[in-house]
Each structure stands twice: as structure tokens, then as C-alpha cells.
C-alpha positions in Angstrom: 31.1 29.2 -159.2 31.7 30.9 -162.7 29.3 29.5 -165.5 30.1 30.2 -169.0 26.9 29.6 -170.9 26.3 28.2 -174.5 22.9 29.5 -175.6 21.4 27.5 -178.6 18.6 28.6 -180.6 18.1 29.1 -184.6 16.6 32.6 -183.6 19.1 35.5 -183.0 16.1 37.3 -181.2 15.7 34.1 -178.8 19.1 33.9 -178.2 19.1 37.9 -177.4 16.3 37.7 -175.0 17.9 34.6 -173.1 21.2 36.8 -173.0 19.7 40.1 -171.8 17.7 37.8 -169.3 21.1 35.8 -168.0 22.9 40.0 -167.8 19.6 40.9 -165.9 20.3 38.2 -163.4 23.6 38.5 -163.4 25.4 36.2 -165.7 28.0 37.7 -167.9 29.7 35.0 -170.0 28.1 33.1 -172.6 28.8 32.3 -176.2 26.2 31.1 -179.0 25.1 28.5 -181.3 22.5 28.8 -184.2 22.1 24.8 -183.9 23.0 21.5 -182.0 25.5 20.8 -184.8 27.3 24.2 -184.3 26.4 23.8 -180.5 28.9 20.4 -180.3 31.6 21.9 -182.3 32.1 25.0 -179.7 31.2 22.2 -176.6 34.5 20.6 -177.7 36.4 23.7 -178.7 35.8 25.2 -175.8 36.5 23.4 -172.2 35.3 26.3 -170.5 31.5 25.9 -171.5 30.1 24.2 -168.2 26.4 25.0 -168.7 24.0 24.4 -172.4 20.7 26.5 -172.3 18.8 25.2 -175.6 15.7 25.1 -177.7 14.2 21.9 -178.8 13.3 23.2 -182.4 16.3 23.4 -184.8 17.0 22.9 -188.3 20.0 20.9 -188.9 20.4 19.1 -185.0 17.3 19.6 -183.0 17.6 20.6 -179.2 16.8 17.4 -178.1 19.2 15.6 -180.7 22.2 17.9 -178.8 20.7 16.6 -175.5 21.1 12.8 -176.0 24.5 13.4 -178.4 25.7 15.4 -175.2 24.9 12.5 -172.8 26.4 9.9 -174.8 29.8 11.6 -174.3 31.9 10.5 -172.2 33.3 14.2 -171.3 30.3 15.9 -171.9 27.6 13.9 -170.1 27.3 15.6 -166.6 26.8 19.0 -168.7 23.5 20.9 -166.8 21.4 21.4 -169.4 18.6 23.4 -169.3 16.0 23.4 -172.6 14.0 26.3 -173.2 11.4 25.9 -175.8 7.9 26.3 -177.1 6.7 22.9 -176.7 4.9 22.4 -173.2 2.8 19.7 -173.7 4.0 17.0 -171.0 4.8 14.4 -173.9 7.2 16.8 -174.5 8.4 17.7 -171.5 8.7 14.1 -170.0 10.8 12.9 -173.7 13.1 15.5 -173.1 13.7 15.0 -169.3 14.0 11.3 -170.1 16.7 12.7 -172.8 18.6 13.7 -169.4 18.0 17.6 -169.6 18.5 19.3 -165.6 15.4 21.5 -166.5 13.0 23.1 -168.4 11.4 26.0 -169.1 8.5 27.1 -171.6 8.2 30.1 -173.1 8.1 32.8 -172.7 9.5 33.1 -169.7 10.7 36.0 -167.4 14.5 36.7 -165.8 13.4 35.3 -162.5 12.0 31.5 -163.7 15.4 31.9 -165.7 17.7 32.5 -162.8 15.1 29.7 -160.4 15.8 27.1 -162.7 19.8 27.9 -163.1 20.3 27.7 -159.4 18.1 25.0 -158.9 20.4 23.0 -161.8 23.7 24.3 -160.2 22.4 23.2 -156.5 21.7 20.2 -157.8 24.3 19.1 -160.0 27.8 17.9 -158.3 30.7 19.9 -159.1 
């Protein structure tokens, strides 16, 4: 299956490493968001976005903000999403899986976790 990624994170050097990390493992099709807000407008301009990597932290619309907008859609709400962020306290991590996201990951994190918690989501989800 082709995945065209939507990477959101307020950091243009997050957003780089997750990139180079997707290229490392293979992935070559992604566009980016700065924000949840910007992250919804290119969801719905673009059909062909069918997997949201995002941070929690964001000015504007925070990661998990995009997560439970996302779910509340009617055509967006089997979207994997995978959050990648800072926070790894398991408050955190148990509010945003009870937000609905596939996966997480804390950073920093290496190409491999990256590519072990994609395929888990894409094995997992239904097509």
C-alpha cells in the first residue's frame, strides 16, 4: 500500500528529522503542516493524505486538538495517526490514546521505532 504522509509539527527541524527518517525507511511521499489548524485544511484538500504523523505541542491547534477534531469526522475518523512528541509521562500517553491516536512515540526516536510503529499501525488498521 502507498502512504502519503502529513507530518505536523511547529518545528521545521522536527518535521526534517521525521522526513529524513520516513526516506531512510523508505517512505517517499509526505507533505507538511506547521499546526493542527493548517494540518485540517490540507486533510481536506487533499484525499490522498491516508496517514497523520503529529506532535502534541502546537501553537494555534495542538496535536491532540487535531486528533479528536480528526475523529469527530465523519471522512476522516479511521485516519492512522501516529503522535510523536516530547511528552512521555503515561498521563499523557494514556489522554492521547484515549483521544484515538494508532500510536506513539517519544522522542527522540530512531528510523527503526519509526518504521515499527508505522507497520504496526498499517497491519492493524483495515484498509
Amino acid at each position: 500500500m502507498a502512504i502519503k504522509f502529513l507530518i505536523v509539527d511547529d518545528s521545521v527541524t522536527m518535521r526534517r528529522i521525521v522526513i529524513n527518517s520516513l526516506k531512510q525507511i523508505g517512505h517517499n511521499d509526505f507533505c507538511e503542516a506547521a499546526d493542527g489548524r493548517e494540518a485540517i485544511t490540507k486533510l481536506v484538500s487533499d484525499p490522498s493524505i491516508n496517514f497523520l504523523i503529529t506532535d502534541w505541542n502546537m501553537p494555534e491547534v495542538s496535536g491532540l486538538d487535531l486528533v479528536k477534531s480528526i475523529r469527530s469526522d465523519s471522512k476522516l475518523s479511521s485516519l492512522p495517526i501516529l503522535m510523536v512528541t516530547t511528552r512521555g509521562m503515561k498521563e499523557d500517553i494514556i489522554e492521547a490514546l484515549q483521544a484515538k491516536v494508532n500510536n506513539y512515540i517519544v522522542k527522540p526516536f530512531t528510523p527503526q521505532v519509526l518504521r515499527e510503529k508505522i507497520e504496526q499501525i498499517v497491519s492493524t488498521t483495515p484498509a
